[in-house]
VMD Tcl script that builds the backbone (N, CA, C; Angstrom):
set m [mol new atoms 252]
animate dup $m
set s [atomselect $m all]
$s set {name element resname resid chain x y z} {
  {N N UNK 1 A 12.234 -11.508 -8.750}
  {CA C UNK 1 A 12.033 -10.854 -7.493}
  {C C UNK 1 A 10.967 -9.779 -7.659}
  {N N UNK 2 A 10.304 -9.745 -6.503}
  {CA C UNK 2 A 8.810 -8.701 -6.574}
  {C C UNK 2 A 9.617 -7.196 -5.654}
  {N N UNK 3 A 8.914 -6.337 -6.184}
  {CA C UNK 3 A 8.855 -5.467 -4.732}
  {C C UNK 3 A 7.739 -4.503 -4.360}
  {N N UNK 4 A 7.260 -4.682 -3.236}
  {CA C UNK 4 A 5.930 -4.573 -2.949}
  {C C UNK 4 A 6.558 -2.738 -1.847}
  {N N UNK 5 A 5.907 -1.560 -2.540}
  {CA C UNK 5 A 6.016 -0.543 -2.143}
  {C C UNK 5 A 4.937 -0.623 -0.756}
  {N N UNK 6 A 5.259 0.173 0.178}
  {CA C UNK 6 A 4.133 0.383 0.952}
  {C C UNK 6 A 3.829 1.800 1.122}
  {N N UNK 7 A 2.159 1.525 1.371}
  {CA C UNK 7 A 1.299 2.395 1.381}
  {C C UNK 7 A 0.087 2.501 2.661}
  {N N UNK 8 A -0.451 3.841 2.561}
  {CA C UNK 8 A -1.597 3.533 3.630}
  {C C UNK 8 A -3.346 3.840 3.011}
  {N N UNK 9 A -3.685 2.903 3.030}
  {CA C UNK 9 A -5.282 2.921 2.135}
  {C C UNK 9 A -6.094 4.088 3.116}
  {N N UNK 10 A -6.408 4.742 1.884}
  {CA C UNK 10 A -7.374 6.229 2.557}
  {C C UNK 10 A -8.433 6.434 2.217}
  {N N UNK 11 A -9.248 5.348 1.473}
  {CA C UNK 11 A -10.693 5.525 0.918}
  {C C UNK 11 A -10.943 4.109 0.218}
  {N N UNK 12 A -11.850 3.818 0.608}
  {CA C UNK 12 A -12.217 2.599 -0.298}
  {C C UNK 12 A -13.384 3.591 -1.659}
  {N N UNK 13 A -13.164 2.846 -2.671}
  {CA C UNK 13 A -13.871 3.879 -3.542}
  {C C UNK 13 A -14.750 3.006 -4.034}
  {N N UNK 14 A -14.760 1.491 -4.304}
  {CA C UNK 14 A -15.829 0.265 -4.821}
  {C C UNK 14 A -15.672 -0.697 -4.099}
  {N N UNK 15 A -16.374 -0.740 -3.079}
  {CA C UNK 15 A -16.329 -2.040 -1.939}
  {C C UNK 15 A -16.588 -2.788 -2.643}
  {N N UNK 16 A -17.673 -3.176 -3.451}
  {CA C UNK 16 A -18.180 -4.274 -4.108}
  {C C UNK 16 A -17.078 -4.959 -5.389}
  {N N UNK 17 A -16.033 -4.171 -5.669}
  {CA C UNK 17 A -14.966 -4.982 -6.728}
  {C C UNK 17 A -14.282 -4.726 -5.953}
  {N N UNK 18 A -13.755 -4.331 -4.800}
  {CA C UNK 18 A -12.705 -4.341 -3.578}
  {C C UNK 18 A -11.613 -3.081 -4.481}
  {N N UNK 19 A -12.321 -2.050 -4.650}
  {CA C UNK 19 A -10.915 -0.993 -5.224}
  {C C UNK 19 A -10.912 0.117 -3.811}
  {N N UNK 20 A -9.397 0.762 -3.247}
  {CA C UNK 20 A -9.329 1.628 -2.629}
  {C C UNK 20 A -8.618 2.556 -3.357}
  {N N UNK 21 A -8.219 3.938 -2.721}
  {CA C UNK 21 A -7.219 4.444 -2.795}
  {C C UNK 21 A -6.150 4.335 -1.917}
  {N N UNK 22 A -4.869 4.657 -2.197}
  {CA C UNK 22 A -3.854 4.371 -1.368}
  {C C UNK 22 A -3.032 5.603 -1.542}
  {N N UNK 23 A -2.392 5.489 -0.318}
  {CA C UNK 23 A -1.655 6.933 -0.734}
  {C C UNK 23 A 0.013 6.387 -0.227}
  {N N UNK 24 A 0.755 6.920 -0.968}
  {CA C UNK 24 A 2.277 6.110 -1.067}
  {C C UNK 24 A 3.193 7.172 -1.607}
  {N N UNK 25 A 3.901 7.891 -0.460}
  {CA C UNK 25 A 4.947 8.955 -0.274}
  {C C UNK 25 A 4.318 9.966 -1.114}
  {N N UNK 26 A 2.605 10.513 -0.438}
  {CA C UNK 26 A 2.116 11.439 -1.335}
  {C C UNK 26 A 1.629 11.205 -2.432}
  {N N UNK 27 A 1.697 10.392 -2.931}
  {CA C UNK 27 A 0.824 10.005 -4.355}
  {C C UNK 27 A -0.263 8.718 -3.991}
  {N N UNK 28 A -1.592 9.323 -4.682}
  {CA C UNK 28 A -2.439 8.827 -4.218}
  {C C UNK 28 A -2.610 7.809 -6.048}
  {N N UNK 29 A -3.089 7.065 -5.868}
  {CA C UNK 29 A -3.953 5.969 -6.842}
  {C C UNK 29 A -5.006 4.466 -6.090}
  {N N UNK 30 A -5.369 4.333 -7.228}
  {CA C UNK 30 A -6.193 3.051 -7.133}
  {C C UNK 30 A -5.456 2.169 -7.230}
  {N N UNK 31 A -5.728 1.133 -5.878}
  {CA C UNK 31 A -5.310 -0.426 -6.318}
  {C C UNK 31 A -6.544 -1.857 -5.613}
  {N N UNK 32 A -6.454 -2.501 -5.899}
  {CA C UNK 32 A -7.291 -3.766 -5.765}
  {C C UNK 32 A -7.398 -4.592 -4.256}
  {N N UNK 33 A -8.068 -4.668 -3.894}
  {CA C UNK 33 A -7.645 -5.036 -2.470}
  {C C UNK 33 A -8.208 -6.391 -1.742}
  {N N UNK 34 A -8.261 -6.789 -3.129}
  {CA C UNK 34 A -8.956 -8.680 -2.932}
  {C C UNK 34 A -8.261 -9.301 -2.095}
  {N N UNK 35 A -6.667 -9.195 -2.500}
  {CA C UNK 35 A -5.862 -10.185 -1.611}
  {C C UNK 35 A -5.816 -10.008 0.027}
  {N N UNK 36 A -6.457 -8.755 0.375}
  {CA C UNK 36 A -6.496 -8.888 2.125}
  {C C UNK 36 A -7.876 -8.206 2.453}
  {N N UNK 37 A -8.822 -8.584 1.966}
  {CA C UNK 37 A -9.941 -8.638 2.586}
  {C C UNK 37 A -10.568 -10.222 2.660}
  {N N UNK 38 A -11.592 -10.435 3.204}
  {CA C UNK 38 A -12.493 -11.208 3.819}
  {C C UNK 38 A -13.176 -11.145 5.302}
  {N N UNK 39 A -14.396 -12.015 5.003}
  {CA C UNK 39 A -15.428 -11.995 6.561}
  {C C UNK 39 A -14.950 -11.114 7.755}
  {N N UNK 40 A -13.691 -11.379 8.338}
  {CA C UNK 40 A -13.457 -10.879 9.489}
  {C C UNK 40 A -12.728 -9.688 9.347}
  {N N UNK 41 A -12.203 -8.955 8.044}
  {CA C UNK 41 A -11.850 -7.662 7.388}
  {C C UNK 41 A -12.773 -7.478 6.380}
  {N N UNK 42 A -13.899 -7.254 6.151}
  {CA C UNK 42 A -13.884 -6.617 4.881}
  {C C UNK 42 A -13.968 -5.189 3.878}
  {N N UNK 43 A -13.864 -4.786 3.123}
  {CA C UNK 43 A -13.058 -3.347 2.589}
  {C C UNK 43 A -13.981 -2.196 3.078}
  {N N UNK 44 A -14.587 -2.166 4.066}
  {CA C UNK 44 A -14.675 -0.816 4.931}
  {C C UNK 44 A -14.199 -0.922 6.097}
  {N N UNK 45 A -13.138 -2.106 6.602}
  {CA C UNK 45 A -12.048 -2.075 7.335}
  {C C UNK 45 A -11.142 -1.623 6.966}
  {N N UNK 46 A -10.473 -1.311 6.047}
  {CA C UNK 46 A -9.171 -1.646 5.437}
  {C C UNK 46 A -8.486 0.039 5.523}
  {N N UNK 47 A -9.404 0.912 5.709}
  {CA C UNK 47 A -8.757 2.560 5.817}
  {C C UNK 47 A -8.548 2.115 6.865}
  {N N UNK 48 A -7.201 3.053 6.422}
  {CA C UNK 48 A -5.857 2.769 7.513}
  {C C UNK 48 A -5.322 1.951 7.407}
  {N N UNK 49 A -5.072 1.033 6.987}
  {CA C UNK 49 A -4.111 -0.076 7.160}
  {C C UNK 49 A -3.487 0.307 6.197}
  {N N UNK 50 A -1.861 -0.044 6.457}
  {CA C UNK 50 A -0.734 -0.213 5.675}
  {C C UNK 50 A -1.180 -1.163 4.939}
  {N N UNK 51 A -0.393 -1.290 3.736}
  {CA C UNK 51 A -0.314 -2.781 2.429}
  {C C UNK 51 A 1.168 -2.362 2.032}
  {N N UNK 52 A 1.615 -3.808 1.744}
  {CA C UNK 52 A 2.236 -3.797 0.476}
  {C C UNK 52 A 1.736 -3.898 -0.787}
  {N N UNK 53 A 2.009 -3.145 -2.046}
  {CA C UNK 53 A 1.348 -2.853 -3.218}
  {C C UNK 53 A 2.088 -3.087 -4.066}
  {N N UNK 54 A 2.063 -3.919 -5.172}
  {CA C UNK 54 A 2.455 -5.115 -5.744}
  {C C UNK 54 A 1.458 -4.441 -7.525}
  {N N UNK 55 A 1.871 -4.328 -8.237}
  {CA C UNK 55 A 1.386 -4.043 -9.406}
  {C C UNK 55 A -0.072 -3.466 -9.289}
  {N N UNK 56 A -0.485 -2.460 -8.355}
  {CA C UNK 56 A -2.047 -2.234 -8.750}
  {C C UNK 56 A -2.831 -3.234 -7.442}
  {N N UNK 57 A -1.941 -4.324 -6.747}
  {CA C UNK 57 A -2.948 -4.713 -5.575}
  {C C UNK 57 A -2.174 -4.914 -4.273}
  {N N UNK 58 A -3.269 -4.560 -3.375}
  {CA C UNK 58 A -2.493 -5.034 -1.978}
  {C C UNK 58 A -2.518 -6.002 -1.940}
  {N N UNK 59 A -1.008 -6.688 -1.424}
  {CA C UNK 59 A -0.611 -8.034 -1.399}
  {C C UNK 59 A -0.569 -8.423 -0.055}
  {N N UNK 60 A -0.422 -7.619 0.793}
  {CA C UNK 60 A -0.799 -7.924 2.441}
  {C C UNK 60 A -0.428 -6.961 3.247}
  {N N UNK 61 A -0.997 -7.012 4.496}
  {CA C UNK 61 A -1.095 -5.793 5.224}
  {C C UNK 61 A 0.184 -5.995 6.123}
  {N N UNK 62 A 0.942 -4.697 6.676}
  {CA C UNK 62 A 1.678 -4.682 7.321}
  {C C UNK 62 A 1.554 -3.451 8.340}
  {N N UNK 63 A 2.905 -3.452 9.676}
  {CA C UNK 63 A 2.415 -2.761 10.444}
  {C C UNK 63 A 3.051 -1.038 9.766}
  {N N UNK 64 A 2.207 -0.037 10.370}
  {CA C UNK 64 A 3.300 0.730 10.261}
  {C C UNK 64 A 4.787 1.442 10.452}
  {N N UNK 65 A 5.311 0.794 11.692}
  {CA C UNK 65 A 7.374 0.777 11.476}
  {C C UNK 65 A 7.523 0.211 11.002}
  {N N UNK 66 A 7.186 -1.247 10.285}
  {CA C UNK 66 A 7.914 -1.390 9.159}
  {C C UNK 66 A 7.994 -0.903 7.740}
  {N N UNK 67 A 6.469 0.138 7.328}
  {CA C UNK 67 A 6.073 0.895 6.211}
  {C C UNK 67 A 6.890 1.637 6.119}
  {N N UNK 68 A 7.130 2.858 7.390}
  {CA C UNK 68 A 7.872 4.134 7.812}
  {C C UNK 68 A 9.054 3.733 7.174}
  {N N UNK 69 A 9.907 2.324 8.142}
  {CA C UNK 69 A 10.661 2.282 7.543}
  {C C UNK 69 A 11.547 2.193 6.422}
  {N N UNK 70 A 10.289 0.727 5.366}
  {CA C UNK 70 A 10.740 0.950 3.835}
  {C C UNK 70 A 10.996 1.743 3.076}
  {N N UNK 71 A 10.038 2.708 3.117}
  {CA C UNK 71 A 9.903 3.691 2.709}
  {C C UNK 71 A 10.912 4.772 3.058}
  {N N UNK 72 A 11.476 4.898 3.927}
  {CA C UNK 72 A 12.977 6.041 4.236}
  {C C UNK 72 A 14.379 5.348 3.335}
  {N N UNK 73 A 14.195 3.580 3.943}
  {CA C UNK 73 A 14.823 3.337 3.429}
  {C C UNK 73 A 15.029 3.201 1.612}
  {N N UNK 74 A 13.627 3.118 0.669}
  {CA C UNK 74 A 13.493 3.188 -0.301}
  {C C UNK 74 A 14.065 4.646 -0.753}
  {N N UNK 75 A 13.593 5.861 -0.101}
  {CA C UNK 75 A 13.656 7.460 -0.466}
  {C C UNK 75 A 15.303 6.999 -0.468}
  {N N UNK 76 A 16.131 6.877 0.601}
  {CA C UNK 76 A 17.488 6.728 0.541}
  {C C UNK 76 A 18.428 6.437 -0.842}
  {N N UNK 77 A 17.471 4.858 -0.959}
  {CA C UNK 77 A 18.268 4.715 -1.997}
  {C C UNK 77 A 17.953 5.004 -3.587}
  {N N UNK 78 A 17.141 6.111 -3.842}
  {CA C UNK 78 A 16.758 6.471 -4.641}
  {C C UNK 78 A 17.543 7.740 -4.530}
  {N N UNK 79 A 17.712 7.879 -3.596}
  {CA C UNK 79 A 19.287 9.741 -3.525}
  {C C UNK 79 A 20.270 9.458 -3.948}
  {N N UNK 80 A 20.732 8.091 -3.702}
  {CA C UNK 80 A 22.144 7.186 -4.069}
  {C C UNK 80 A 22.162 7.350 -5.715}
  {N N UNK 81 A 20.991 6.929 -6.101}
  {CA C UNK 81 A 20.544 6.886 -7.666}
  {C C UNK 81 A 20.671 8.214 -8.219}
  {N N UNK 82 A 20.418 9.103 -7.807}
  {CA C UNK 82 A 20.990 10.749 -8.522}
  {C C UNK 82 A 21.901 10.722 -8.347}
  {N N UNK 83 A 22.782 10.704 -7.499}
  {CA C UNK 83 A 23.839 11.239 -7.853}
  {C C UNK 83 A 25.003 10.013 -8.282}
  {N N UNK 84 A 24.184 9.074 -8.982}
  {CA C UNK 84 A 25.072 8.084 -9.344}
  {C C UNK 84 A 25.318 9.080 -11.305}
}
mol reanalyze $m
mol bondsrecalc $m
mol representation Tube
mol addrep $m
């Protein structure tokens, strides 16, 4: 099983090897963004868009209530996890 965190891309930093930054509950890094660009997107579209982020690449774009949501729901169960 995968699990693809989501994030919202805030800079493309090498259009030409498709790298952005992403920023994901405040933490910003680089990831790869081959898997959802092409012709009718390509990576000076992509600020702003949600991804799911999958080892280092966006694996596909999603909207944002469902980001918002993973993500509360992820923070949640990571509270469960302290005080386990």
């Amino acid at each position: 099983m995968c699990l693809g965190i989501p994030g919202q891309i805030i800079e493309i930093t090498d259009p030409t090897n498709k790298l952005a930054t992403v920023e994901i509950s405040g933490i910003k890094r680089q990831i790869n963004i081959a898997c959802i660009v092409d012709e009718q997107h390509p990576p000076e579209s992509c600020i702003g868009d949600w991804v799911l982020v999958h080892v280092g690449f966006a694996m596909n774009r999603i909207n944002e209530k469902d980001a918002v949501e993973t993500l509360k729901l992820l923070q949640e169960m990571a509270e469960l996890m302290v005080d386990y």
